[in-house]
N, C-alpha and C positions, 0 to 999 in steps of 0.2 A: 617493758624493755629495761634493763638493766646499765649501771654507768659503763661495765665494763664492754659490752655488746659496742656499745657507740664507740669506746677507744678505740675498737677495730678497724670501727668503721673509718673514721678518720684518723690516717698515720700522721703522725708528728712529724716536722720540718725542725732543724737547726736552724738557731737563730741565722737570719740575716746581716752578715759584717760587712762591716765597711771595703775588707781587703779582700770579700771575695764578690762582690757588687759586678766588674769586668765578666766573670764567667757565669754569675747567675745573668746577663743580657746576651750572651752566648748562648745560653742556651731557653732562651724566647723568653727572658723576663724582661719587663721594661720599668722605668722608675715614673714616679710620681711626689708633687712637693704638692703638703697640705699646709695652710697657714695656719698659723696659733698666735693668741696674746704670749708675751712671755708674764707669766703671773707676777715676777718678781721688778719688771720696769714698765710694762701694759705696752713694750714694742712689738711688732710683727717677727717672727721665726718662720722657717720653711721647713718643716719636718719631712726627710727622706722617706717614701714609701717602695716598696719591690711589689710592683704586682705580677706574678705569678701568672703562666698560661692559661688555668682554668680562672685567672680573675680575681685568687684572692688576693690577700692584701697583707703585707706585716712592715712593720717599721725597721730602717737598717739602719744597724746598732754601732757603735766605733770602735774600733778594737782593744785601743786606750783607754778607755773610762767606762766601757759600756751603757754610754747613754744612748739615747737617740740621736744620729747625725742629722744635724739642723745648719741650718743658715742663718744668718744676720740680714743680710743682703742680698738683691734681686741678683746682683753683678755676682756674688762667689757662688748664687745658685748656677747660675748658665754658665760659667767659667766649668765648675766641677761636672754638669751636665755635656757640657761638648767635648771633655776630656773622657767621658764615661760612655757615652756614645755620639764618637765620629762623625757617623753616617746621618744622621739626623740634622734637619737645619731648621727645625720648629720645634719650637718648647713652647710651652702655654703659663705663665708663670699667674698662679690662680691669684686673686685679693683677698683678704679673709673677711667677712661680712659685719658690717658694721653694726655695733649694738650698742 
């Protein structure tokens, strides 16, 4: 099988932005925060994830800078999380594994 056969198979998604994060959970995506060292001060970040109804996964990007939207802080993750979905009153805010 050929590369081109598999591009079919799987269609390409637009990135994930930040300003359109409200109607991708409108329409059954929900979010997800992975933690990471930041390389450059060895603190904890919370990198925004969109997971997708069939479960995949891509990272939401900012519209500003196009990095990955991350967080500093436990507090501005669940602040930006119950602004992004309301209806939700449990967030699971993960540790990053210690090494």
């Amino acid at each position: 099988m050929d590369q081109s056969s598999e591009a079919v198979r799987q269609p390409k998604r637009a990135l994930l932005l930040g300003n359109k994060v409200r109607q991708f959970i409108k329409r059954g995506g929900r979010l997800r925060y992975e933690p990471h060292k930041d390389p450059a001060n060895g603190k904890t970040v919370w990198v925004v994830m969109g997971v997708f109804p069939d479960e995949t996964e891509e990272p939401v990007f900012t519209t500003s800078s196009g990095e990955h939207k991350h967080f500093r802080s436990a507090d501005a993750m669940i602040q930006y999380h119950s602004q992004m979905c309301p209806d939700e009153d449990v967030l699971i805010v993960p540790i990053p594994a210690s090494h």
